[in-house]
Steps between C-alpha positions, in 0.01 A plus 500: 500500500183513271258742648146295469271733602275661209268792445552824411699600836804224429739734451442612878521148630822254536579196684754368718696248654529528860654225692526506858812370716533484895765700641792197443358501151288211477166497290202595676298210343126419502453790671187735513512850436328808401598783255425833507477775247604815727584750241447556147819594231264715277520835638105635598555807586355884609617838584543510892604888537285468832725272667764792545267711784400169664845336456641808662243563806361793367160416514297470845127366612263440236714574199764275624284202563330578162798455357589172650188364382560583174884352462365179703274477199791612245749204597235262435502542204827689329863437543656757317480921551528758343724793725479863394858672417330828320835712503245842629325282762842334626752752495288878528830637638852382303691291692254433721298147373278322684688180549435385836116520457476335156771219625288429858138461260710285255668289818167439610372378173770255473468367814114433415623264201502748203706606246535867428544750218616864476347754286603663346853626433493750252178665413426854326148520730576552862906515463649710728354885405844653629681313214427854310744699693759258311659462158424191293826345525495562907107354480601238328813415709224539810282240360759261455612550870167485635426144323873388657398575833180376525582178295771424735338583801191277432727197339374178674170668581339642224678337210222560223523862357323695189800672429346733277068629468322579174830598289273460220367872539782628727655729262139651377334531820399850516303567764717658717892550519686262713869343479426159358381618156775735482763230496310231307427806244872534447641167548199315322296221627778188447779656624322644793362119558821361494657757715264428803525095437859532495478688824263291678655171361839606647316573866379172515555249276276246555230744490212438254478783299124627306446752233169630560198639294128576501542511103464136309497663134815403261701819643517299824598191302732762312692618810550130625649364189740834489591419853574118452709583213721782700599191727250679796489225773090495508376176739157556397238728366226688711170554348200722653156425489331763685126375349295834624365549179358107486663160532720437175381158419628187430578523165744841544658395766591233287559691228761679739647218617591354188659853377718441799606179556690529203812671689487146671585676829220446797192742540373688811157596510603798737238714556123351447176684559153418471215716660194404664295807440454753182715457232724812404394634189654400196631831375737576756818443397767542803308327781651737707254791426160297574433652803191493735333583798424123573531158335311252697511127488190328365333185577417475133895607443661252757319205321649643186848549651463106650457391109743684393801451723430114460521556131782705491736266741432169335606669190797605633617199692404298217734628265905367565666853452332643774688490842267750736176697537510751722128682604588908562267617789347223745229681672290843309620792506875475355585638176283748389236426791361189280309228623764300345602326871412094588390643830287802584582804701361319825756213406195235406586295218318519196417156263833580273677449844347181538508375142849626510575289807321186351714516164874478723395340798294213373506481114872592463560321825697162585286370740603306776572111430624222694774248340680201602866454413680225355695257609822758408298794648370688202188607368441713221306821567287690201340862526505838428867646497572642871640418844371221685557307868480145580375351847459201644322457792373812549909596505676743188779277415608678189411763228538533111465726190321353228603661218577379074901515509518205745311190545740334816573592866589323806387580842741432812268506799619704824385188692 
């Protein structure tokens, strides 16, 4: 069916068919109902490393409800996280991982409507440090086994994965000896990538599986073609925008986009930061080693940040190839102790929060309308791509995906 609806967010709409039948499968004709967008398709994500304490009970009397305030404003406006699987941080002792914790956070995110991610996989920063005591061939055999496990314990609840962080400087990184660059030094960067896609593609799959990279210069674009021509099973590419240093703008993200899009495989914005309060100074080259005593939030910064973020996320879910944007530390105080957050550190929002919520709750939102059906009990249903329920009477008598790869369903009501 011909999708109708215009503007320069039709590739995120469809429309539908939906015709309604009783229970012995007659129409439901010249009947009033109401539709209702419940969930979007595009995922609008953030990190949520904070659910695993509160997930877990760890927390207790102020910090605790803190915390609940803060995910009661998260689900209003994401459905997709971000789970950390840093090999140091998950398994300090070998053989020991932290399974149960990281699976009871991610259980609970599920059951509050989202869709989760691990990250990462394989990464040279914050990989296991006792990896050293081992040869390359045993490190790299470790890896492998590691991405196995935790693939195949997760499968059906995290099934999104960047398989492999920053490979782009992996075998150069220098600033301090750890297993990771060993093996991608020797192997190389393709055969390394295709090693730990094989591995994780095996574990699970249905998995979708991300390369991952801060860098967006033609080495990046290098290491992707290489990759697609080895035969390495990539479901989409991961690109960072950590913006500390000021907002990007319009025309490079474009610019970045287009460079790409090319591979014709979907894009994840995977990691986005903007701050509202001093910029980091231009000169510094690995974020990593801006460091200060404190890095307040402005007023002056937070309207910034507001203009910014709106910027920045109508470019993205303008543009067809992209598939997610996920926002890397919701309240101050994350990475780097920026003011990069949508909340404060007293969990108030700030106006990106708000103009955040505006753009997918209201603007990117299918907002509720009433039909009447036929006389064969259809109607045909427009909006943005996403799950929706139908009521009548007050009642749910059915629910639907709207999405572009079908435009006809039929609903048998229960009674």
């Amino acid at each position: 069916m011909e999708n109708k609806t215009g503007g320069p967010y039709r590739h995120r709409m469809g429309e539908k068919k939906i015709t309604l039948l009783t229970k012995d499968r007659k129409p439901l004709a010249n009947t009033e109902v109401t539709v209702k967008q419940t969930k979007h398709r595009f995922l609008f994500g953030c990190g949520a490393f904070e659910s695993v304490p509160l997930a877990n009970g760890e927390l207790e009397g102020e910090k605790k409800e803190l915390a609940e305030e803060i995910f009661n404003k998260f689900f209003k406006i994401f459905n997709y996280c971000t789970l950390p699987f840093y090999w140091a941080r998950f398994e300090p002792v070998p053989g020991k991982p932290d399974t149960q914790s990281l699976k009871k956070a991610a259980e609970w995110l599920v059951s509050k409507g989202c869709t989760l991610k691990g990250h990462p996989l394989c990464w040279h920063t914050l990989t296991a440090p006792w990896l050293l005591d081992y040869t390359n061939a045993e490190i790299l055999q470790m890896q492998l086994n590691r991405i196995r496990r935790d693939v195949a314990n997760f499968a059906g609840v995290i099934d999104i994965w960047d398989v492999i962080n920053e490979v782009v400087i992996m075998p150069v990184f220098n600033k301090y000896d750890n297993g990771i660059t060993r093996i991608c030094r020797e192997l190389g960067r393709i055969r390394l990538v295709r090693e730990v896609f094989r591995a994780a593609k095996k574990a699970n799959p249905d998995a979708v599986l991300l390369i991952n990279d801060f860098e967006t210069s033609e080495s990046y674009e290098i290491l992707i073609e290489g990759c697609l021509e080895a035969g390495i099973p990539i479901d989409a590419i991961g690109i960072q925008s950590h913006m500390h240093q000021g907002y990007w703008g319009v025309e490079k993200t474009l610019e970045i986009l287009e460079r790409f899009s090319r591979f014709k495989l979907p894009i994840h914005f995977t990691e986005n930061t903007l701050v509202s309060g001093h910029l980091m100074p231009p000169e510094i080259v690995d974020l990593n080693d801006y460091v200060v005593d404190s890095w307040p939030t402005t007023p002056e910064g937070e309207e910034r940040q507001a203009r910014e973020i709106v910027l920045h996320y109508k470019t993205l879910f303008t543009h067809p190839a992209v598939e997610s944007i996920t926002y890397w530390n919701f309240v101050d105080g994350g990475w780097l102790g920026a003011p990069a957050g949508l909340l404060r550190k007293d969990g108030t929002t700030k106006p990106s929060y708000e103009e955040l919520s505006r753009l997918i709750n209201e603007e990117w939102w299918t907002h509720e309308k009433t039909y009447v059906t036929d006389e064969n009990g259809s109607l045909i249903v427009s909006g943005f791509l996403g799950e929706y329920e139908i009521y009548a009477k007050d009642a749910l008598i059915g629910g639907f995906q709207l999405s572009r790869d079908d435009s006809e369903e039929k609903i048998i009501l229960n009674s």
